[in-house]
C-alpha positions in Angstrom: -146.3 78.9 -25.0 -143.7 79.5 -22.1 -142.9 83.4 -22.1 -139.7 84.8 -20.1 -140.8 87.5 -17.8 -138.1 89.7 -15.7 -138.3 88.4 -11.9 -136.7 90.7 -8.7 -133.0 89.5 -8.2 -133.4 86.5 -4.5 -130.5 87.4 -2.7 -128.0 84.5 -1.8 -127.7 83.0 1.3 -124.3 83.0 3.1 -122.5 79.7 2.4 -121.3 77.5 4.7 -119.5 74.4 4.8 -117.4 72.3 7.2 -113.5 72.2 7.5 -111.6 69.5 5.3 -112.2 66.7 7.5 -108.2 65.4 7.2 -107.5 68.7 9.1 -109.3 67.6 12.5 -108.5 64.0 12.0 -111.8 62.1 11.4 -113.3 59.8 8.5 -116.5 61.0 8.8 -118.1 64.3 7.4 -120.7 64.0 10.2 -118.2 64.2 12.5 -117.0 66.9 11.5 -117.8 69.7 13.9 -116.0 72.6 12.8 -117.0 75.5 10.3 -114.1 77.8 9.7 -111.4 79.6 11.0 -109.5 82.7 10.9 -106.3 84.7 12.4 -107.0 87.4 14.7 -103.2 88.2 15.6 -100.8 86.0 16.0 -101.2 82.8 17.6 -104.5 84.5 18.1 -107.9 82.4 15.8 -111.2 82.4 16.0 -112.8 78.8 15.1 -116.2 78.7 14.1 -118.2 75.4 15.0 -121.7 74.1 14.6 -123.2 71.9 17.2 -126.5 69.5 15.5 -129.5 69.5 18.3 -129.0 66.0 18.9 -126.3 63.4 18.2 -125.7 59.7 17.6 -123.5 59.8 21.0 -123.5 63.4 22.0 -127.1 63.6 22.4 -128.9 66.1 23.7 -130.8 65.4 27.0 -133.8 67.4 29.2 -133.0 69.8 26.3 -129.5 70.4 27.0 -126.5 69.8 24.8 -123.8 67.6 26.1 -121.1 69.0 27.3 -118.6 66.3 25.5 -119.4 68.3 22.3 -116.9 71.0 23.2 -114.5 68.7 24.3 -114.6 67.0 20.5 -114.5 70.7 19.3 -111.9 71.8 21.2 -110.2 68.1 20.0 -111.1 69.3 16.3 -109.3 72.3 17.3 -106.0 71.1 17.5 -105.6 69.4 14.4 -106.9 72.6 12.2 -104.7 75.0 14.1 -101.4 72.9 14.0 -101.8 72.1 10.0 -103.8 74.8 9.0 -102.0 78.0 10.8 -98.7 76.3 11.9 -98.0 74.5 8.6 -97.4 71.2 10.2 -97.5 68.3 7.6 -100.3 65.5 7.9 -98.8 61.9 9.5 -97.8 63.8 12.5 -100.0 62.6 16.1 -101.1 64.6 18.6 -101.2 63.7 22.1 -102.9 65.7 24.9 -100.7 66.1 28.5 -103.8 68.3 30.4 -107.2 69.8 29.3 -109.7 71.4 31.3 -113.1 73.0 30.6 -115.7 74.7 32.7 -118.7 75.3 31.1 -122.2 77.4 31.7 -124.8 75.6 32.3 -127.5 77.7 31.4 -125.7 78.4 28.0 -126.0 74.7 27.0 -129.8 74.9 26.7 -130.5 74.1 23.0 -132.5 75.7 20.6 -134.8 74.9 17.7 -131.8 75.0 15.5 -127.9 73.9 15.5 -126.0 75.8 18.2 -123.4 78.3 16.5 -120.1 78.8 18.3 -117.0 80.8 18.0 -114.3 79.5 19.8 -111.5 82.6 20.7 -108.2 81.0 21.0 -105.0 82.5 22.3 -101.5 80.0 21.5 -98.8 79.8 24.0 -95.8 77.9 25.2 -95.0 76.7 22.0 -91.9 74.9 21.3 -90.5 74.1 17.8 -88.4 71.4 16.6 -87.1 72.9 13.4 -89.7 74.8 12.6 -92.9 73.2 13.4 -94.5 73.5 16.7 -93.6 70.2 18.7 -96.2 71.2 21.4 -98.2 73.9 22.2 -100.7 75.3 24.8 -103.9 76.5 23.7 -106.5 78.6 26.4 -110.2 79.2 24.9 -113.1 81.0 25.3 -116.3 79.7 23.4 -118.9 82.0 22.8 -122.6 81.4 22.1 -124.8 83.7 20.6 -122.6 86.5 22.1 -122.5 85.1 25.8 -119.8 83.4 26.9 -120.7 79.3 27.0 -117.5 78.1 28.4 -113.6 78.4 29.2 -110.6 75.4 28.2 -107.6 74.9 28.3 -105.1 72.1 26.7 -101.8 71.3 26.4 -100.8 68.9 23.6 -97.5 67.2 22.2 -96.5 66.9 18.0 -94.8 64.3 17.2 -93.1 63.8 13.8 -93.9 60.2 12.4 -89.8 59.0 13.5 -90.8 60.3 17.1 -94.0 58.7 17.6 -92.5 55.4 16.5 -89.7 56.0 18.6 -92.6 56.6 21.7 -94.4 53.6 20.7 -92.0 51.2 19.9 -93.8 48.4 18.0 -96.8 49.6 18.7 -97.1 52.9 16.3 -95.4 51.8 13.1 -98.4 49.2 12.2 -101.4 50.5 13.6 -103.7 48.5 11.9 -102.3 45.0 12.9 -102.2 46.8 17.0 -106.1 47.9 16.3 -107.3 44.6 14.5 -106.0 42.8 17.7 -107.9 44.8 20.4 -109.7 42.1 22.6 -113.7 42.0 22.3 -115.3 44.3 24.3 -116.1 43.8 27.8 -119.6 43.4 29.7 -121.5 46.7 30.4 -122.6 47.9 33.0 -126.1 48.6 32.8 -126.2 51.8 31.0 -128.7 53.8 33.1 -126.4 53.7 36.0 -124.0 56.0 33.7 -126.0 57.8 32.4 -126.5 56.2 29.0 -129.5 54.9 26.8 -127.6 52.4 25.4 -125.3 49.0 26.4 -123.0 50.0 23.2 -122.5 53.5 24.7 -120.8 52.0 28.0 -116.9 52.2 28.8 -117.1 50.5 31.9 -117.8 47.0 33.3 -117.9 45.9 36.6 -115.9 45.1 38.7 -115.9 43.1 42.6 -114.7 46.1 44.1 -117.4 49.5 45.4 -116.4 52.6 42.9 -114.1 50.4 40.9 -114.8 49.3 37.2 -112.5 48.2 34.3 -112.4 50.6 31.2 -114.5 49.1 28.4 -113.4 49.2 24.9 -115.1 48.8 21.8 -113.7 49.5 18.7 -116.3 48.7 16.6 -118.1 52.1 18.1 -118.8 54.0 14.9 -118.1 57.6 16.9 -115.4 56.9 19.5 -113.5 55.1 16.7 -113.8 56.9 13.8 -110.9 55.0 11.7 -108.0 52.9 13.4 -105.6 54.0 16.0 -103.2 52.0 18.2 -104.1 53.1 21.5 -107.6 54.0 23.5 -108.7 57.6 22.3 -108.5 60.6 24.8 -112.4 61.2 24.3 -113.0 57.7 25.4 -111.0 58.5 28.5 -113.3 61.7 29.0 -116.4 59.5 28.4 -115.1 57.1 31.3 -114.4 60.2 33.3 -118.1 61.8 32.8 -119.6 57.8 33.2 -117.2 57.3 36.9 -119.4 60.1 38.1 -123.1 59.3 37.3 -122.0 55.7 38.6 -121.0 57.2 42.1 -123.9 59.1 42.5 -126.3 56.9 44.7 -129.7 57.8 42.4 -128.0 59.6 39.1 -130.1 62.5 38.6 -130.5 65.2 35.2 -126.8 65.7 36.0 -124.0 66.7 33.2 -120.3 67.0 33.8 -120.1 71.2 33.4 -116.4 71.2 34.5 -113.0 68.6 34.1 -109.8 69.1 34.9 -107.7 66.2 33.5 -104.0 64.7 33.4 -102.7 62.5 30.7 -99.8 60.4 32.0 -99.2 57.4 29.3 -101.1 56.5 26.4 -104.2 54.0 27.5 -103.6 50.5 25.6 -105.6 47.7 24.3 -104.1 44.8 25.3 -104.2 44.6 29.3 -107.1 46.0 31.3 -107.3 49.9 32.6 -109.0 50.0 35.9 -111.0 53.1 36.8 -111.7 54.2 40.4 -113.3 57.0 41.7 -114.1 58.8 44.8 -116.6 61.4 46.3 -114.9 64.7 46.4 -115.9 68.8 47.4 -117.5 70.1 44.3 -115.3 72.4 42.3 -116.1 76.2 43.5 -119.2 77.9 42.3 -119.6 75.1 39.2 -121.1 72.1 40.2 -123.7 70.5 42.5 -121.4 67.0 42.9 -117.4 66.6 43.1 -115.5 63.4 42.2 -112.0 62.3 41.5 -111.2 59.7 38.7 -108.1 57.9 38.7 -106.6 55.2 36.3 -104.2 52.5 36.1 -103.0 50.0 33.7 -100.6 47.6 34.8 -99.8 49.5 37.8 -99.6 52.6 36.5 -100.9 55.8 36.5 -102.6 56.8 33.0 -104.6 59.4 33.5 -106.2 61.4 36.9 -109.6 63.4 36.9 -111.7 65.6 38.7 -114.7 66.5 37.3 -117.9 68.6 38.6 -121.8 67.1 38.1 -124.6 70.1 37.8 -127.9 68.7 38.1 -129.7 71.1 35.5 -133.1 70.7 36.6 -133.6 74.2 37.5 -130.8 75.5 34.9 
């Protein structure tokens, strides 16, 4: 006979969930880095994020989370803030014009669970058409476990769905026919020279020319493209930015790219080849072991310039 007792009350646990994933612009849940948000001021949020100890693409390596995951945070970012705080409607694209991030090393080491992060964001230079922001600067601190894990900054445009098919001509108003027609994927280079475990995980193939390769693209990448867009995504760009520098680097060592400073300059696009070179420079003050400038063109013009910093973390 089953006889009710009285038991002690359990307490419930603090629920947590991700952010709706239409608000940072991805397919997939699992992508889906961010936790929450909430205004401070104004044009003053905190985000909250989760980072997993390892990742399909992001992965954590020697122990150490990749530093790309707060670039795809701070990319998450964008998307919440602009529909969630600044009521702008969903169809609208983002494009980025400069981002830059230096990060502490040290602070990257992870831990025997998810890393937690609040991201402190401050808005500026924001310009409306109408009355929705049609760009906007954002400057960040992320903070880990109450130390500070890194600083960014980005500027990015809004564009209303008339203006971003006024900006891409034929390009933006059927973006599945411009994605379905992106050219196979070209050859690898072999993935331990950048850095990489795997061939599919490459952007950049060979080229005849010392410190010169042509920007890889493979749309069939379940992370870099998440659903279909009509031109190369920005954190490919990064990607070929953090790959550039391992492949300059004679004997790529437990290295990670702990600082970027990047220009956009015209959106990347599928149908002609993007070349990439790159160049031993100083490394950036007090951040970095290694220095190197990235710079790209597609048919010759500039799309995007880099510099980026290398920390071997070895002894971090």
């Amino acid at each position: 006979m089953l006889i009710t007792t009285e038991r002690p009350a359990v307490p419930r646990p603090a629920l947590t969930t991700t952010v709706a994933k239409e608000y940072v612009h991805r397919a997939a849940l699992a992508e889906v880095f961010l936790t929450g948000w909430h205004k401070m001021a104004d044009d003053h949020f905190v985000v909250t994020a989760q980072w997993p100890r390892s990742h399909s693409f992001y992965a954590s390596e020697r122990g150490f989370h990749d530093p790309l995951l707060l670039c795809e945070t701070v990319r998450q970012t964008f998307p919440l803030l602009i529909h969630a705080a600044y009521g702008v409607p969903f169809g609208h694209q983002l494009s980025w014009s400069h981002f830059r991030y230096r990060v502490n090393p040290g602070a990257l080491r992870a831990g025997a669970t998810p890393a937690d992060i609040e991201l402190h964001i401050r808005c500026s230079e924001i310009r409306r058409q109408r009355v929705v922001p049609s760009s906007i600067r954002m400057d960040i601190e992320a903070v880990r476990d109450n130390a500070l894990l890194a600083v960014a900054s980005a500027r990015s445009g809004i564009h209303s769905p008339t203006v971003y098919q006024w900006l891409r001509r034929d390009r933006g108003d059927d973006i599945p026919r411009v994605y379905g027609q992106a050219p196979s994927p070209t050859t690898p280079v072999h993935h331990g020279t950048v850095g990489r475990h795997r061939a599919r995980d490459v952007v950049l193939t060979p080229t005849p020319r010392k410190a010169c390769w042509q920007l890889r693209v493979d749309t069939s990448h379940p992370v870099l493209f998440d659903h279909p867009v009509d031109h190369v995504p920005g954190m490919l760009l990064l990607e070929a930015v953090r790959q550039a520098g391992h492949a300059l680097a004679a004997a790529p060592a437990a290295e990670t790219p702990t600082f970027m400073d990047v220009r956009f300059h015209q959106y990347v696009e599928f149908d002609s080849p993007c070349w990439i070179d790159g160049t031993d420079t100083a490394p950036p003050a007090d951040c970095a072991d290694r220095g190197a400038r990235i710079d790209a063109r597609q048919n010759d013009v500039p799309v995007f310039t880099a510099s980026t910093g290398m920390t071997d973390l070895t002894g971090a």
